[in-house]
N, C-alpha and C positions, 0 to 999 in steps of 0.2 A: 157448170154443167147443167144443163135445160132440162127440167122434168121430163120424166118421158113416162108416162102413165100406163103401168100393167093391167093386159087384157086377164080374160076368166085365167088362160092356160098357165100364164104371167103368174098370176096370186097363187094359182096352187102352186106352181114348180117352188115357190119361195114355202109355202107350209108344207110342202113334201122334202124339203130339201137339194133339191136338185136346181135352183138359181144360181149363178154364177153371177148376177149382175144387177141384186137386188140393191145396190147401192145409189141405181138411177133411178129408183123412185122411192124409197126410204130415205126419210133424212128432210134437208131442209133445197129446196131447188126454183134456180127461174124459170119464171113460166110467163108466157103472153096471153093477156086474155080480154078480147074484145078491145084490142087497139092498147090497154094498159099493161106495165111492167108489173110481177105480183112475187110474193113466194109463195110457193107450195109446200107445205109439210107434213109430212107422215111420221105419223110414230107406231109398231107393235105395244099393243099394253093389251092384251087378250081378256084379262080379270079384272083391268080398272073401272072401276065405277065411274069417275069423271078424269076428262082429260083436256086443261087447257096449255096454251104458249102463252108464256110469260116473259117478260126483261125489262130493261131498264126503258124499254120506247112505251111502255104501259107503268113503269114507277111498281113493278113488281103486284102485279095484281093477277092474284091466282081467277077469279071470275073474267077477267076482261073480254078474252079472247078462248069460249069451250071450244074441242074441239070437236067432230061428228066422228062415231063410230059406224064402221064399214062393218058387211055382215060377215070378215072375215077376224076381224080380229084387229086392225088398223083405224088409229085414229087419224083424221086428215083438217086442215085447215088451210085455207088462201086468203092471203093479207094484201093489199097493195104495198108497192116495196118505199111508197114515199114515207110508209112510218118510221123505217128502219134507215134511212138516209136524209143527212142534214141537208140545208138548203142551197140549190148551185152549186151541189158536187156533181162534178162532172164524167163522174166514177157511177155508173151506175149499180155494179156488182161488189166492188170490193173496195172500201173505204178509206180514208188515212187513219191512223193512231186516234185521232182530235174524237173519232168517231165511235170508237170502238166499244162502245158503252150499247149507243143505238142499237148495234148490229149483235150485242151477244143476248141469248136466246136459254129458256131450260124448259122442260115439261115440266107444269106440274099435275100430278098424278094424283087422286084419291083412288088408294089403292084397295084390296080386296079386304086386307087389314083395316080398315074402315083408318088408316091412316093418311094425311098426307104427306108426299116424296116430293122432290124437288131435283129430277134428274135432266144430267146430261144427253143431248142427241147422242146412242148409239153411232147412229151412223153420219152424225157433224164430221163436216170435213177441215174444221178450226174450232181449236180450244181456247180460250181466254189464259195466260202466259200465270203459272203458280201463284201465288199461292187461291187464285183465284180460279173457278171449273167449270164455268159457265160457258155452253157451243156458242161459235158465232156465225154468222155467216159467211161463205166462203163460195163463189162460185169455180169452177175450174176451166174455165172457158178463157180463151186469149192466147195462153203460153203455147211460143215457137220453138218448138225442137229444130235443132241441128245434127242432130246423132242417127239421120237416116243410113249412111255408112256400115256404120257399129252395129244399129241394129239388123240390117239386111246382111250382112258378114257372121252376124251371131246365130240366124235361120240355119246357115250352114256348117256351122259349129260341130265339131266333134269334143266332148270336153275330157272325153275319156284319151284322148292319143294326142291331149295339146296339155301344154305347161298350166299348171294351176298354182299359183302360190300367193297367197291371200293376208294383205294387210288388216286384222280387227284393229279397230280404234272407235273409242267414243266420243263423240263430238266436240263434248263440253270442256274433255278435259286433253285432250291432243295439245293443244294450243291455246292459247289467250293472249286478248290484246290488253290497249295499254289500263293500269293500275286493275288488271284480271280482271276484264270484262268478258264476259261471253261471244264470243264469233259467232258472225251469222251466217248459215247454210254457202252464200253467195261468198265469203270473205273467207271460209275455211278452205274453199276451191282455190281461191287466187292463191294460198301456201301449200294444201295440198298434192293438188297435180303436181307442180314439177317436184314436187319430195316424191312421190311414188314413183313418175317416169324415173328420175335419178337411181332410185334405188333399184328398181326394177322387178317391181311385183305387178301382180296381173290383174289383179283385182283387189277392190275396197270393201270390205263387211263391215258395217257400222252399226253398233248397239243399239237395240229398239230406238228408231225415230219419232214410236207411234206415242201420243202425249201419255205423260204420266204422271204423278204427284211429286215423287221424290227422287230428288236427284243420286242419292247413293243406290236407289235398286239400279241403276244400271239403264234403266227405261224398262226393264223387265216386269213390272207390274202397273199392265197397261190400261188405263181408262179411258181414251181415243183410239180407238180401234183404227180409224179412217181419218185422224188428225196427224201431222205431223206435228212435232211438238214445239209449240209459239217459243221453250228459249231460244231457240237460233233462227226466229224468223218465220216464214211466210210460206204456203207449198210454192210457190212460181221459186224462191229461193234454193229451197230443198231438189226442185227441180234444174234449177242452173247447176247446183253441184253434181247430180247425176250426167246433163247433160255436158258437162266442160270433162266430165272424168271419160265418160264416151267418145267423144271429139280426141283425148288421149289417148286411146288405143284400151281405157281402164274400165276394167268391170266392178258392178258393183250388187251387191250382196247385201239384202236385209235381215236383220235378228227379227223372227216372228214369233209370237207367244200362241198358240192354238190350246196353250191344254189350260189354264188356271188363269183369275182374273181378282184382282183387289175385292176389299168389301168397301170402298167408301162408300159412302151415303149416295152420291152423286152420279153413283155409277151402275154397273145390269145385276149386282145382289138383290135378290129379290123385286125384283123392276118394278112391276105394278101389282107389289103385296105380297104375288107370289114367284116361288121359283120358275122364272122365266128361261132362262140361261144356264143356270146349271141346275142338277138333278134336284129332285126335292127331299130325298133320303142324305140325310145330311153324312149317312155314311160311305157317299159316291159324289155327294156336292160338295166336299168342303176338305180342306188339306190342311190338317191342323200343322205340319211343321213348318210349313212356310206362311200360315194364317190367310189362306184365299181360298174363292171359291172354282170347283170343278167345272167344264163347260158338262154340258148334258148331248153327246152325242144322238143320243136317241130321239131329239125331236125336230125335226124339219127343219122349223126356224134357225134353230141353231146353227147346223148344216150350213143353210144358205146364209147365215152369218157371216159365218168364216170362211165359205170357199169365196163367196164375192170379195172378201176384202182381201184373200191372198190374189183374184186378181186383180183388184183395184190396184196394189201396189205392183203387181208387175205390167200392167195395162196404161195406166194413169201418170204413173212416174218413172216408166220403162228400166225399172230394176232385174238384173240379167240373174237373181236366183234369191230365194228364203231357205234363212235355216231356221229349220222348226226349232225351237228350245223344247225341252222336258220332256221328249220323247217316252221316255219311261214312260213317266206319270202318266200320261195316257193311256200307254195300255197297256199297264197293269191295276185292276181295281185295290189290288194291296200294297202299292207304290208309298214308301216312306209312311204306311201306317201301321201300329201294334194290333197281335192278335185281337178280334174279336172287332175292331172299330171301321169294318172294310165291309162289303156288301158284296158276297158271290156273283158271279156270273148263273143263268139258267140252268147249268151241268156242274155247278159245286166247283166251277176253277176260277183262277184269276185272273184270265185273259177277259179284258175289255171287249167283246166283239164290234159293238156298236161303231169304238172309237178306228179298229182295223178296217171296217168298213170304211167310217168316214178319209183314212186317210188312202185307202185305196184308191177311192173317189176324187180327193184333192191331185193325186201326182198322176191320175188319168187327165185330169181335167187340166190342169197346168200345161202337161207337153202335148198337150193337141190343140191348147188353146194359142201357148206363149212360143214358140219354134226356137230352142238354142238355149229356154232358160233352168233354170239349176235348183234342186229341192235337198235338199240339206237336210240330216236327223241328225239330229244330238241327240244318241241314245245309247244307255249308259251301261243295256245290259248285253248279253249274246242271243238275243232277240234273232230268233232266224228269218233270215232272208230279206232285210229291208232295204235292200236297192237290189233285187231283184224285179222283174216286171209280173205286174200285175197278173197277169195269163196263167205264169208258175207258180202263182200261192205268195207273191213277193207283195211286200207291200208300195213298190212301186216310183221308193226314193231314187233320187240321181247317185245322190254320195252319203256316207256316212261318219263321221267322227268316230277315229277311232281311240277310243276312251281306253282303255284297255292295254294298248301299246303305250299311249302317255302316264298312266298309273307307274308302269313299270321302269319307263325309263327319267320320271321322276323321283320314284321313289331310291333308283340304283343311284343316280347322278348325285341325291343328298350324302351317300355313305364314305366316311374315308377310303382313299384308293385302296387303303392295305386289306379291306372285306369287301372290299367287289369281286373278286375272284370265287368267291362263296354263292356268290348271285348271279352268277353268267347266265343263266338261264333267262334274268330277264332281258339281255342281250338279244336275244336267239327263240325265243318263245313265239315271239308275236310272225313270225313266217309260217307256223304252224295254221295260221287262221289269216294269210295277210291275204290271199287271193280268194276268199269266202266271200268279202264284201266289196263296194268302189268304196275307198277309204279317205278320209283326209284326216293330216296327222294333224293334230292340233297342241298348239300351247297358247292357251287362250287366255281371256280377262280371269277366268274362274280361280286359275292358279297363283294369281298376286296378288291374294285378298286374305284376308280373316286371320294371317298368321301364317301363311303357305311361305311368306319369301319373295322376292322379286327372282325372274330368272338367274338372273348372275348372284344372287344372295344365296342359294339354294345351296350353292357348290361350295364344298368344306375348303379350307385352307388359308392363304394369304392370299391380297389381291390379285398376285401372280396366278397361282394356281385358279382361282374362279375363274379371270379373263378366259387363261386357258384353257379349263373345263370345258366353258361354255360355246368358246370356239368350238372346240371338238365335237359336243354335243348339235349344235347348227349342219357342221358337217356332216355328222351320221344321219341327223335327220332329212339333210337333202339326200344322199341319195337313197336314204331307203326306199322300196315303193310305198306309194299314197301320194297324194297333194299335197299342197304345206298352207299352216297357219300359223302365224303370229301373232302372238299382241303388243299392239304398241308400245314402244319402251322398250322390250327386248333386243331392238335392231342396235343399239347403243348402249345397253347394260344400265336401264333405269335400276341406282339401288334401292330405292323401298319401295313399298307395295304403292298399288293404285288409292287413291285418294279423289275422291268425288269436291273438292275445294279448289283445287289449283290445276294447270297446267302437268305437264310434265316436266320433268326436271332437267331442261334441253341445256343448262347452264354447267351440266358435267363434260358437254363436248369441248371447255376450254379448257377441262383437264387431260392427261396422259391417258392414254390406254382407252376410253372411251370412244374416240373420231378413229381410232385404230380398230375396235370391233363395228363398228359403223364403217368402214371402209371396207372390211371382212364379208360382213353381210351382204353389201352391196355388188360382191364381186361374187359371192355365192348366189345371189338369185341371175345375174344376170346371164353366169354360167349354165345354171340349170336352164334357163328361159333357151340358152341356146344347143342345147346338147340332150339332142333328141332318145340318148339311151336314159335317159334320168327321167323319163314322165310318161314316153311312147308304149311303152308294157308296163302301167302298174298293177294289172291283173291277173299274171301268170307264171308261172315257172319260167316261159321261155324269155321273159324279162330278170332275170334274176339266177345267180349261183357263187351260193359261198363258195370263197377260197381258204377261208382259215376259219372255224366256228367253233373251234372244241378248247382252244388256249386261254382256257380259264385263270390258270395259273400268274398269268400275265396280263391277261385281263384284256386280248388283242381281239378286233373281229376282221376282217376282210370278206370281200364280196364284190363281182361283178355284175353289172348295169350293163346291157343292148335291148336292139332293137332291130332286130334285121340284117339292113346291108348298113343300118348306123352306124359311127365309131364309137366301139365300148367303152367304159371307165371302170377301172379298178376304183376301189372305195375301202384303205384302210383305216381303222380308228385304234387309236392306243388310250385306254380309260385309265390311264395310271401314271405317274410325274415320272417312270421309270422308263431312260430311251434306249430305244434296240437297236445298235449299228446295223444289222444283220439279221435282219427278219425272214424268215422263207415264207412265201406262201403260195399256193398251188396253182396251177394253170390248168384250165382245160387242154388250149392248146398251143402250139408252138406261135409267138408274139415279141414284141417289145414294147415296154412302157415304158411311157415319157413324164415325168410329175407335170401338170397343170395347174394344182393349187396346193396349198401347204398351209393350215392355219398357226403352225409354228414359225411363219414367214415374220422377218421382222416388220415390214410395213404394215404386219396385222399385232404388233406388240407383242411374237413373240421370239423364242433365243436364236432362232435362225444358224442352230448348229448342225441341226440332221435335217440334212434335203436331199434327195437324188437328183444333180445337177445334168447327169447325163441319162439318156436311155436305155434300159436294162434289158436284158436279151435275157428270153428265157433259157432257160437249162433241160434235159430229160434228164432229169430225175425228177422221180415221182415223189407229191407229196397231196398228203390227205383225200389218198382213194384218186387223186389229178397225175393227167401223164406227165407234166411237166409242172416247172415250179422255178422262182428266184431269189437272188436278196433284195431286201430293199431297206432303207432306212426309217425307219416305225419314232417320230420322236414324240415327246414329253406329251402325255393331254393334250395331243393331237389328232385330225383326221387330212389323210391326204388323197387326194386324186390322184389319179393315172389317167393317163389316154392311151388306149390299146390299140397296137398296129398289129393284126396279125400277117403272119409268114406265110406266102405260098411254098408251093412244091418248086416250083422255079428259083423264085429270090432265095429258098432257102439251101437249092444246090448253088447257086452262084456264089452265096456266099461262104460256103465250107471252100467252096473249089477260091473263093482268094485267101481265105484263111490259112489252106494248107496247098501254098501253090506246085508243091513237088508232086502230089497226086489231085490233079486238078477233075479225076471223075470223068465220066464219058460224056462226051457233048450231047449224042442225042439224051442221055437221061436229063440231062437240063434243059433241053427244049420240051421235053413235057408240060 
C-alpha cells in the first residue's frame, strides 16, 4: 500500500477521531521520490522526547536513523528501500524468508519517563513469527481478488431474513499437517472449503488473526492490531483463504478485540512514557482480572485507531462481519472490577459514555462504509438496545450474542434428566426477551475451556445418553429463533476440551457414534439452510408459537417455525431418556405433519424406535389454549421435525366427504 500523505483536514480528523483510514499514512509505506523506491514512516509518540527506526539493516542502533517530529504529534522518517532489500531481489516490496531480518523494523522511543522503549509499529502490517515482535515490512499492493461475485451479492444482502449459521474455529488448531505442523492461511483453505460446503454452514468466524504473543489466549490479546499473525503465513495467504471461502458461497467473520490490550513491552502500554492508548487513571486504564490495559475512548487518536483498523480489515481483506469481543467491558466503567477500584462516570454512574459513543460511531461508520457487512457484540449483560439503530438510542450493532439463552440451556443440559423438570423455565424463558435483540445463539470457544466440558462431555449419563442429549440439544437449537454458532469440535462430539498444542481430535471419526452426529449435524444445517420458516422471522412473534411449553413434568417443549406463505415446521424436543408413544400437542390450525428429521434416527446413532412414519392429521380437540391438537411420537433425548401442510376449507370437505362416503356433504359447500 503506497503512502498517501494527510492534508491539514487529514491530521485533524485522525486527532479528533473521526479517520477511518489512518492506516494509509501511519505505519511503515512505499513511497516514490524523485525517480527512487523509499519507505515512509510514521509513527504517534506525542510525549516522546526522541524518536528513531531501528533493525537489524542498522545492527540495532537506536541513533542511526531520528526520526522528525511533526507539529502535530507524529514522528516521520524516509529511508531509501535499498537498505532494507538484499542484493537482486527482484521483489521490490515484500521479500523471501532468507530476508527477513533486513525488513523487520521497531521504534525506538526516548519516552517522557526519560526512559528508553523499544516498540512495535502500531500500525505494521507484519509482525516477526513468536517468539520474536519486531514489525516488518509489508506492502499490500499486488493481491488479485476473485470474490467480486460474493461481494456485489453481499451489497444486497439482507442477513436478517437469510440463513446464518456460523462455523468458529481457530486456525491453529482446526487441523495440522504432518508430525503437527502449523497450516498455513493458503493450506487451511485447500481442507477447509470443502469441509464447510459439505457440512453446510454459511459462514467461517475465526479467532483473532490479529498477531499476538501467545498461543493459548486464543489470539485475544492482541499486539498487531493490523498484522495478521505470521504463524500461519503471509496477508496475501490470509487473503487467499478469505478469497477461495468467497468463490464458495462462504462468509467470513472476524474475532475483533476493541476494548483491552496486553502490557507487553513491545506493545501501546504506555507508548511513549506516557498513557497513550489507554486512560491514564489506572482506574479506567487497566483490568486487573484479565491483567491488560483499557483503550481510552476519550481521545481522538484512539478513535481513529480502531475505527480504521475495523475497516482495514473489512476494506483490505474483504471480511463480510467483526464480532466485537468484551462488549461489556467497554461499557461498563465497573466491568469485572471490586468496589472502590473503578472511576465514575461525570453523573456518578457506570455507564461509559465515551465508549457508547465510540461504538455508535463504529456501526455508523461500517454500514455506510462496508454494504452487506456484519458487526457482532459479545455482550454479556441486558445492556438495552444494542442492535437497535443508531437514530433510536441503539447502539447500532447488526447482531448480538445471545449470552443469556446459552447460560440457561447449558447450565439445564448439565443436570440429570430426573431435575430438569424443576428448571423448565430455562426451557421457556429466553422468548420472554428473544425478539428485544438480532440474536445469535451461540456455543462458542468460551464453553470448552477451563473445566466447562467439551459439548458432548457436558451431558450426564453414558455414552448413549450424551450422543443423544447432544443431538436433541442441536435440534432445539436449530430451530429456535436466532442465528447459530458453533465451535469447532462440536459438529462430531470432540470429547475434551480445546487445547492450544494439537489439532483436533478428528481420529474419533473412525470410531462409533461420532461420523453418526457428524452426519446429524450436517443434515441439520443443511436443512435449515433450506427451510425458510427456521431463519425468515427470527424477530417476532409472527415467526414463532408454542405448541406445548408448560409439561414440565416431562420435561417436553414443542413450537412452530413460519414465515408467510413458507411451509412451517413443527419443532418437538423430549429432554429426558423417557419416550412418549403418544404425545398431544396443540395446533393452531387444522394441518398434517409429516416427520422430516428425527435425531433418534438410527443413521444418526440412535434407537430408531419412535418415529412417525406416516403423516398425522390433526384432530379438533383443543389443547393448550389451540383449537386443535395430535399425537405424535416424542422419543428418548430427542428433537424432531415436522413439516406442516395445512388444510383448506376445500381439501378439508373433500376429505370428510371420502371419509364418510354415505353423507358425502353438499357439493356446492365444497366448491367453496
Amino acid at each position: 500500500m503506497w503512502y498517501c500523505p494527510p492534508d491539514q483536514e487529514g491530521r485533524e480528523r485522525f486527532h479528533q477521531g473521526q479517520s477511518a483510514d489512518a492506516y494509509r499514512f501511519l505505519g511503515a509505506h512505499p513511497v516514490e521520490e524523485w525517480g527512487e523506491l523509499k519507505w515512509h514512516f510514521s509513527v504517534w509518540a506525542p510525549n516522546a522526547r526522541r524518536v528513531s527506526l531501528t533493525g537489524e539493516f542498522c545492527g540495532w542502533d537506536i541513533n542511526a536513523y531520528p526520526m522528525e517530529k511533526q507539529f502535530d504529534g507524529i514522528w516521520e522518517l524516509r529511508l531509501p528501500a535499498r537498505l532494507f532489500t538484499p542484493e537482486n531481489d527482484p521483489d521490490r516490496f515484500n521479500y523471501p524468508d532468507a530476508a527477513d531480518k533486513l525488513r523487520s523494523y521497531k521504534f525506538a522511543i526516548l519516552g517522557a519517563d526519560d526512559a528508553w522503549h523499544m516498540r512495535a509499529d502500531p500500525y505494521g502490517f507484519e509482525c516477526e513469527k513468536r517468539p520474536n515482535n519486531a514489525s516488518r515490512l509489508r506492502s499490500l499492493e499486488g493481491y488479485q481478488w476473485h470474490d467480486e461475485k460474493w461481494m456485489q451479492k453481499r451489497g444486497q444482502w439482507n442477513p436478517y431474513r437469510s440463513p446464518i449459521n456460523i462455523y468458529e474455529m481457530h486456525l491453529g488448531t482446526w487441523q495440522r499437517g504432518e508430525d503437527g505442523r502449523i497450516l498455513t492461511y493458503d493450506e487451511v483453505a485447500q481442507r477447509l472449503v470443502p469441509y464447510i460446503q459439505e457440512m453446510g454452514y454459511t459462514h467461517v468466524e475465526l479467532l483473532p488473526v490479529m498477531e499476538h504473543p501467545f498461543d493459548g489466549s486464543w489470539g485475544y490479546q492482541v499486539t498487531g492490531y493490523y498484522a495478521p499473525t505470521s504463524r500461519y503465513g503471509t496477508a496475501d495467504q490470509l487473503r487467499v483463504l478469505v478469497d477461495q471461502l468467497h468463490q464458495a458461497g462462504i462468509g467470513v467473520i472476524l474475532d475483533w478485540v476493541p476494548a483491552h490490550f496486553p502490557r507487553d513491552e513491545f506493545g501501546l502500554r504506555r507508548f511513549d512514557g506516557t498513557a497513550c492508548y489507554e486512560h491514564p487513571d489506572p482506574r479506567r486504564g487497566e483490568m486487573p482480572q484479565w491483567g491488560t490495559m483499557l483503550f481510552d475512548y476519550g481521545r481522538g487518536e484512539v478513535r481513529s485507531f480502531l475505527l480504521s483498523n475495523a475497516l482495514y480489515w473489512l476494506k483490505e481483506y474483504h471480511a463480510d462481519g467483526l464480532r466485537c469481543d468484551a462488549v461489556s467491558c467497554m461499557l461498563y466503567l465497573d466491568f469485572a472490577k471490586d468496589p472502590g477500584a473503578w472511576l465514575p462516570n461525570k453523573d456518578g454512574g457506570r455507564e461509559n459514555y465515551e465508549a457508547e459513543a465510540f461504538l455508535r460511531q463504529l456501526n455508523e461508520t461500517v454500514y455506510r462504509e462496508c454494504p452487506g457487512a456484519m458487526m457482532i457484540a459479545e455482550e454479556s449483560t441486558a445492556y438495552p438496545r444494542v442492535t437497535h439503530p443508531t437514530y433510536m438510542g441503539g447502539l447500532g450493532f447488526g447482531f448480538k450474542w445471545n449470552m443469556g439463552w446459552m447460560n440457561d440451556m447449558l447450565s439445564y443440559i448439565k443436570m440429570d434428566p430426573i431435575y430438569r423438570k424443576y428448571h423448565h423455565d430455562k426451557l421457556t424463558f429466553s422468548l420472554y426477551y428473544a425478539f428485544s435483540e438480532n440474536f445469535i445463539l451461540p456455543f462458542s470457544h468460551d464453553e470448552v475451556v477451563h473445566g466447562k466440558q467439551s459439548m458432548l462431555d457436558k451431558h450426564p449419563g453414558d455414552l448413549w445418553r450424551k450422543f443423544a442429549g447432544l443431538r436433541a440439544l442441536y435440534g432445539y437449537t436449530m430451530a429456535h429463533p436466532g442465528k447459530k454458532l458453533l465451535f469447532m469440535g462440536g459438529e462430531f462430539g470432540q470429547f475434551i476440551e480445546w487445547k492450544d498444542t494439537d489439532q483436533l481430535d478428528w481420529f474419533l471419526l473412525m470410531y462409533e457414534k461420532h461420523p453418526q452426529l457428524r452426519e446429524y449435524v450436517r443434515q441439520l444445517n443443511h436443512l435449515y439452510r433450506s427451510t425458510p420458516a427456521m431463519y425468515a422471522v427470527d424477530d417476532s412473534w409472527a415467526g414463532f408459537k408454542w405448541l406445548s411449553v408448560n409439561d414440565s413434568d416431562r420435561s417436553v417443549v414443542a413450537f412452530m417455525r413460519s414465515a408467510g406463505r413458507h411451509t412451517a415446521i413443527v419443532a418437538l424436543t423430549n429432554f429426558t431418556p423417557q419416550p412418549y408413544g403418544d404425545y398431544r400437542i396443540g395446533l393452531p390450525y387444522d394441518c398434517e405433519l409429516t416427520e422430516i428429521l428425527n435425531s433418534d434416527a438410527r443413521e444418526f446413532g440412535g434407537s430408531d424406535m419412535y418415529r412417525n412414519p406416516l403423516p398425522i392429521r390433526a384432530e379438533k380437540t383443543p389443547h393448550e389454549s389451540l383449537p386443535y391438537s395430535c399425537l405424535v411420537a416424542a422419543p428418548p433425548l430427542a428433537t424432531v421435525y415436522f413439516k406442516v401442510t395445512r388444510i383448506g376449507k376445500r381439501r378439508a370437505a373433500a376429505r370428510a366427504a371420502a371419509e364418510n362416503p354415505e353423507n358425502p356433504g353438499d357439493d356446492r359447500q365444497i366448491g367453496k
